[in-house]
C-alpha positions in Angstrom: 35.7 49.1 38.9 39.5 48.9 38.8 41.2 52.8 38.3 45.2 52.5 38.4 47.0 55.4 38.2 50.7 55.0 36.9 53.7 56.3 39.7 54.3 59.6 37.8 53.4 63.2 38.2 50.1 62.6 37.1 49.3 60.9 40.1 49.6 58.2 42.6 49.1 54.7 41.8 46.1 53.0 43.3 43.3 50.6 42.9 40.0 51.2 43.9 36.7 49.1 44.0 34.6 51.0 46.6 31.8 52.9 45.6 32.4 56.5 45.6 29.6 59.1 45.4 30.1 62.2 43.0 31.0 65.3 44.4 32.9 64.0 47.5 35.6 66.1 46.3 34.2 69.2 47.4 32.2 67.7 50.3 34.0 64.4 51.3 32.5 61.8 53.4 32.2 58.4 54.6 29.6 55.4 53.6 28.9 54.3 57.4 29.2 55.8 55.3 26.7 56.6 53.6 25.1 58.7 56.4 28.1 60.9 56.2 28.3 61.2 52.6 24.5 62.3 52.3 24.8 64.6 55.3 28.0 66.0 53.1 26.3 66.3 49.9 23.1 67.2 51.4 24.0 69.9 53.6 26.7 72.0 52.6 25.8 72.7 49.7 22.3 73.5 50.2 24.1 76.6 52.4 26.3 77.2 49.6 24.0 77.2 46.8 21.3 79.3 48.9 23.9 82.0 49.0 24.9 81.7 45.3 20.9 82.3 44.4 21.0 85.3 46.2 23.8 86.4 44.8 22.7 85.7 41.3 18.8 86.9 42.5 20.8 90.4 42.7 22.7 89.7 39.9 19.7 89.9 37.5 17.9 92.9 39.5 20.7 95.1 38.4 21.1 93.9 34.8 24.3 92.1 35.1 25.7 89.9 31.8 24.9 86.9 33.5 28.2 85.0 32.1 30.3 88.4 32.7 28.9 88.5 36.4 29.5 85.0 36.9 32.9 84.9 35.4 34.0 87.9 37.9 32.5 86.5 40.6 34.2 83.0 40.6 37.7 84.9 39.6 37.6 87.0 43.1 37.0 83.7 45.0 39.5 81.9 43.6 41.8 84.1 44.8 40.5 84.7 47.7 41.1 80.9 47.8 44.7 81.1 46.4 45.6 84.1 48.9 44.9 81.7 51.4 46.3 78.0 50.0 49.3 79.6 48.1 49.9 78.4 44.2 51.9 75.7 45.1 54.9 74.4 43.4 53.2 72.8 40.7 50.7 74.8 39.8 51.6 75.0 36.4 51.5 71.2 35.7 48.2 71.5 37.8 46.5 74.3 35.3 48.3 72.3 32.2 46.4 68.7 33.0 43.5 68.5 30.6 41.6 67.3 33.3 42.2 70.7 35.0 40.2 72.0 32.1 37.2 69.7 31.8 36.3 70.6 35.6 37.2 74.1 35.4 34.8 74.2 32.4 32.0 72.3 33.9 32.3 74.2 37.1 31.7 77.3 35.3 28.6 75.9 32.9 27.1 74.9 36.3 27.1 78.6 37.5 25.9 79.7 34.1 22.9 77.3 34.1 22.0 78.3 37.5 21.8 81.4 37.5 19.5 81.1 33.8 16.7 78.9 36.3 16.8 82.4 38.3 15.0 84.2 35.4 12.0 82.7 35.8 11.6 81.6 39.2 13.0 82.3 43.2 16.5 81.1 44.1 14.3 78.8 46.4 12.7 77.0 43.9 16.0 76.8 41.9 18.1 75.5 44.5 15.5 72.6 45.1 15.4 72.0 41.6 19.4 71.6 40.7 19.1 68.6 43.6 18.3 66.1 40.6 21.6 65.9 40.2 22.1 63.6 43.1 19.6 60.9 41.8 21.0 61.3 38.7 24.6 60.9 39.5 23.8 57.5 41.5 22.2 56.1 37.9 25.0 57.3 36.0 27.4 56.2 38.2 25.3 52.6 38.4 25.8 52.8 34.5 29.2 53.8 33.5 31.4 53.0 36.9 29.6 49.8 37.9 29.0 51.5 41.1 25.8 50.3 43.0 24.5 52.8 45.8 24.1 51.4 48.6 20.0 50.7 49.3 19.8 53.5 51.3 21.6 56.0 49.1 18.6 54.6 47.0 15.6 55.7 49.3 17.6 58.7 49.7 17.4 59.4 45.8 14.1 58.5 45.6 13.1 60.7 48.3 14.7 63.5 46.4 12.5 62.8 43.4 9.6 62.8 45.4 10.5 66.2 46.8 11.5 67.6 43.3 8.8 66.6 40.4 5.9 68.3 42.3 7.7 71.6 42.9 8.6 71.5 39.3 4.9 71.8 38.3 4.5 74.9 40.3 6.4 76.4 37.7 4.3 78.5 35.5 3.6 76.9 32.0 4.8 79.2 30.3 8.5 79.2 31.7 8.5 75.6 32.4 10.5 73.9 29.5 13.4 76.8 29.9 13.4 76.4 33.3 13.5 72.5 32.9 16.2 73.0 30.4 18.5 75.2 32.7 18.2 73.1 36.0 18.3 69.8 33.6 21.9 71.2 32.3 23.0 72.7 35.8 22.5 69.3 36.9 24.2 67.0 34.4 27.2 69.9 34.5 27.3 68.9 38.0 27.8 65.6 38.0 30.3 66.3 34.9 32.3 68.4 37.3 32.1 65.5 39.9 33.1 62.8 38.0 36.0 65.0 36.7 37.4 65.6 39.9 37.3 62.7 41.0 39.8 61.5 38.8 41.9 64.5 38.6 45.0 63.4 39.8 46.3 65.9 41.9 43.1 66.0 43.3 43.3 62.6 44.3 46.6 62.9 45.5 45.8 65.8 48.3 45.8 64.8 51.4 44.7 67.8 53.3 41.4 70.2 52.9 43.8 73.6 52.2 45.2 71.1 49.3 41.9 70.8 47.5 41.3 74.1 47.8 44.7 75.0 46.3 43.6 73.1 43.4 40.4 74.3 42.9 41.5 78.0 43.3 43.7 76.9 40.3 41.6 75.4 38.5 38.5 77.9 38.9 41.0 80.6 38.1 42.6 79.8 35.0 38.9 78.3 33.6 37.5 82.0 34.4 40.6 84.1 32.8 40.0 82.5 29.6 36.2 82.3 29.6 36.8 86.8 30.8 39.8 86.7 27.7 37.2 84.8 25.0 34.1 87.2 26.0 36.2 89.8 24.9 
């Protein structure tokens, strides 16, 4: 797959052919890669998304809206984020880029799926669930993009699989389709998010850690003030 990007300001021009796994923008590897990149994906945000279930675990306990609670939640950490990165001088054009948008928008449906599994079952079981995504991101990816996974980014999807269909029947019949339903979306929103920011052009264009995370503070930010401003 060829991507060119024109010498604007909506980003650097480049061509790229290499296969690039969704979601390396918020956990970037290499594909000696692919070790790397599944350590990356794997890993980090199995921490991350442990501490979000417990966060959203509480979350339900005490009644919280879950959109409302979610919404606040991701406001305070983007800036935390932006306290620490700084706007930036164009942050405006950043926020503006319609790109911008769909990521912001699909970060903030992942969080709302999410924390919907967490009404019927433990943020363990939840957690495990949302890693479809993964296989599901190499077949999309296969399907739209061209992109073939390496064989054993394969065995590591399959793996996965293995791993996730059986839990999934421990889910009490009764709760399974909505549970399904919720992870199912969480995941797809996911790999929505992934894709989009991979080619979000600033994105693209940072070279350092603190200049991803200036972008997604922006992002995140803007996303959540409107979602607060729409809730009413």
């Amino acid at each position: 797959m060829k991507i060119s990007w024109p010498d604007s300001g909506s980003g650097p021009s480049e061509t790229s052919n290499s296969w690039n796994w969704p979601g390396l923008i918020a956990a970037p590897g290499c594909a000696v890669q692919v070790i790397f990149e599944t350590a990356s994906v794997i890993s980090a945000p199995s921490v991350s998304i442990g501490v979000l279930g417990l966060i959203y675990a509480i979350g339900h306990q005490i009644g919280a809206h879950p959109i409302a609670f979610i919404l606040y939640a991701m406001v305070v950490s983007a800036l935390m984020l932006l306290a620490a990165t700084g706007p930036g001088p164009e942050a405006m054009r950043i926020i503006m880029a319609p790109q911008s948008w769909l990521v912001g928008f699909a970060t903030v449906g992942l969080e709302v799926f999410y924390y919907l599994t967490l009404t019927h079952i433990s943020p363990t079981t939840a957690s495990v669930l949302v890693r479809v995504a993964i296989p599901l991101a190499m077949v999309i990816g296969w399907l739209m993009f061209s992109r073939r996974p390496p064989r054993l980014a394969m065995i590591g999807g399959f793996a996965i699989l293995v791993g996730v269909v059986p839990l999934g029947f421990t889910v009490p019949a009764e709760h399974r389709t909505a549970v399904f339903a919720a992870a199912g979306a969480a995941a797809l929103t996911f790999i929505l998010r992934s894709f989009s920011s991979e080619f979000h052009p600033w994105n693209r264009r940072a070279k350092t850690v603190m200049e991803k995370l200036r972008v997604t503070g922006l992002v995140v930010l803007v996303t959540c003030i409107v979602g607060l401003t729409l809730a009413g």
